[in-house]
N, C-alpha and C positions, 0 to 999 in steps of 0.2 A: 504494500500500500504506500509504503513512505514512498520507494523506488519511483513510481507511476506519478507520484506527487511533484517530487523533484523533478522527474523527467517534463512534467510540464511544464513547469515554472522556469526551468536554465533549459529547456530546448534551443530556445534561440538564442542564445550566448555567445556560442561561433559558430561556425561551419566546421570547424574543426577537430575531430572525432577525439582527437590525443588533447585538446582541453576538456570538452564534453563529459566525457565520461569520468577521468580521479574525479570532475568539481562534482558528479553529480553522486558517486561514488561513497565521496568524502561527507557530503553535507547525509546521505543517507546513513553511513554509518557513527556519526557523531549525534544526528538526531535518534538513532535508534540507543544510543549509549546512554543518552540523557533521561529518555525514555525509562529504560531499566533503573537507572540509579534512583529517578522519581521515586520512580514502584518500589523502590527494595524499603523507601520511608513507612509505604502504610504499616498497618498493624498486620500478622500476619502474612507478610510479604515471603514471607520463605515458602510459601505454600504454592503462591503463585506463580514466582519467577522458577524455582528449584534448586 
C-alpha cells in the first residue's frame, strides 16, 4: 500500500529510473519503519507487531 502510494506521489520526479526508484524505495521503507516503531508504543504491541 505505502509502495503504490509513493509510487504516485514521486512518479513524476524524473524520467529517470536510477532516481525513481532508491527515492521511492527509501521514503517506503522509512515510512514503513516509523510505522512499526509507532505501533511497538500501544499497549500490547508485542502481540501485534511479533
Amino acid at each position: 500500500m505505502l509502495l503504490n502510494l509513493f509510487y504516485d506521489l514521486l512518479n513524476d520526479l524524473s524520467d529517470s529510473a536510477m532516481i525513481k526508484i532508491p527515492v521511492i524505495a527509501l521514503c517506503t521503507f522509512v515510512t514503513s519503519y516509523l510505522m512499526i516503531k509507532a505501533l511497538s508504543y500501544l499497549p500490547k504491541s508485542k502481540y501485534i507487531i511479533g
